[in-house]
C-alpha positions, 0 to 999 in steps of 0.5 A: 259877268266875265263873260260881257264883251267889252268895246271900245265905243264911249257913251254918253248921258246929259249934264242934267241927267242923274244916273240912280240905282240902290242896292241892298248890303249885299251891293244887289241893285233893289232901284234903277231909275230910267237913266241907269237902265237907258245907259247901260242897256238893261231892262228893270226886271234884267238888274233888280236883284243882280249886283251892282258890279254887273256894269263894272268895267274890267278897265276899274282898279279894284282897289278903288272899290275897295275904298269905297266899300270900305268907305261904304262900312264905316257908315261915311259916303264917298265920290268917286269917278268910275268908269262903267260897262253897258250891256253891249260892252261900251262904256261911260265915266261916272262921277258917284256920290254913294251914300249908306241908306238908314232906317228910322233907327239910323241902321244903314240898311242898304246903299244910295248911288246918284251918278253924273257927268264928270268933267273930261279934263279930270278924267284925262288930266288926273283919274285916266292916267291914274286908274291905269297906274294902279290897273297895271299894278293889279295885272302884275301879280296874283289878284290879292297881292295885285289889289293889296299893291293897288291900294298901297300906290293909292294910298301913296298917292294920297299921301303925297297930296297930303289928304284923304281920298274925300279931300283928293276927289273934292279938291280935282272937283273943284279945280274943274268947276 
């Protein structure tokens, strides 16, 4: 996947289209609907079984996935804005609801993504200029330490804001709606 190219063209989807796709616990794509695949130039039989970070962006913080793993794990769902990689390289913002999927017995057995178009103003007022904080971190050490350094500014973000990551996203949500 290191090997993708990456442009700078910026792609787009309607406000009505919702970009699904579901993974295993392994984060290996099990669903795709039509959208995901016209947006980021795969075919079905080119994504099922491969995982999900096949359209991470280089330019995504890890520690933002990081959190929402975590946040995945600990059974709970989580919003966040990421910004994804197409097959050609180009890319597209996203605003994700990731949900744990749960059999009749409530066991999560895999993960449940509905993406949308998320709202320019977030993305240029409060999310660009914030991935780019925590990115440039990342890039000043080795991975670990870059990732461990991440996610301590993205907690001290929070923490300034006095709220969790859910009440932060819902909260930059509702200023833009």
């Amino acid at each position: 996947m290191k090997d993708l190219p990456v442009t700078d063209k910026e792609r787009f989807f309607n406000d009505d289209d919702i970009i699904v796709s579901k993974t295993d616990l392994k984060g290996r794509i099990t669903y795709a609907n039509q959208t995901f695949l016209d947006i980021a130039d795969y075919k079905e039989k080119e994504v099922l079984g491969q995982p999900h970070s096949l359209i991470r962006h280089p330019d995504m913080p890890r520690s933002i996935f990081k959190l929402l793993w975590d946040t995945l794990q600990n059974g709970q769902e989580i919003f966040a804005y990421v910004k994804n990689r197409t097959k050609m390289g180009d890319y597209y913002w996203v605003i994700a609801h990731v949900t744990p999927s749960r059999n009749p017995q409530g066991k999560v057995t895999g993960y449940h993504s509905n993406r949308r178009v998320p709202d320019r103003a977030v993305l240029d007022e409060t999310i660009i200029p914030l991935y780019q904080e925590l990115l440039t971190i990342e890039r000043q050490s080795d991975r670990k330490t870059g990732l461990e350094k991440s996610y301590e500014k993205l907690a001290a973000v929070l923490q300034e804001q006095a709220q969790a990551y859910d009440e932060f996203i819902a909260n930059i949500m509702r200023k833009a709606g």
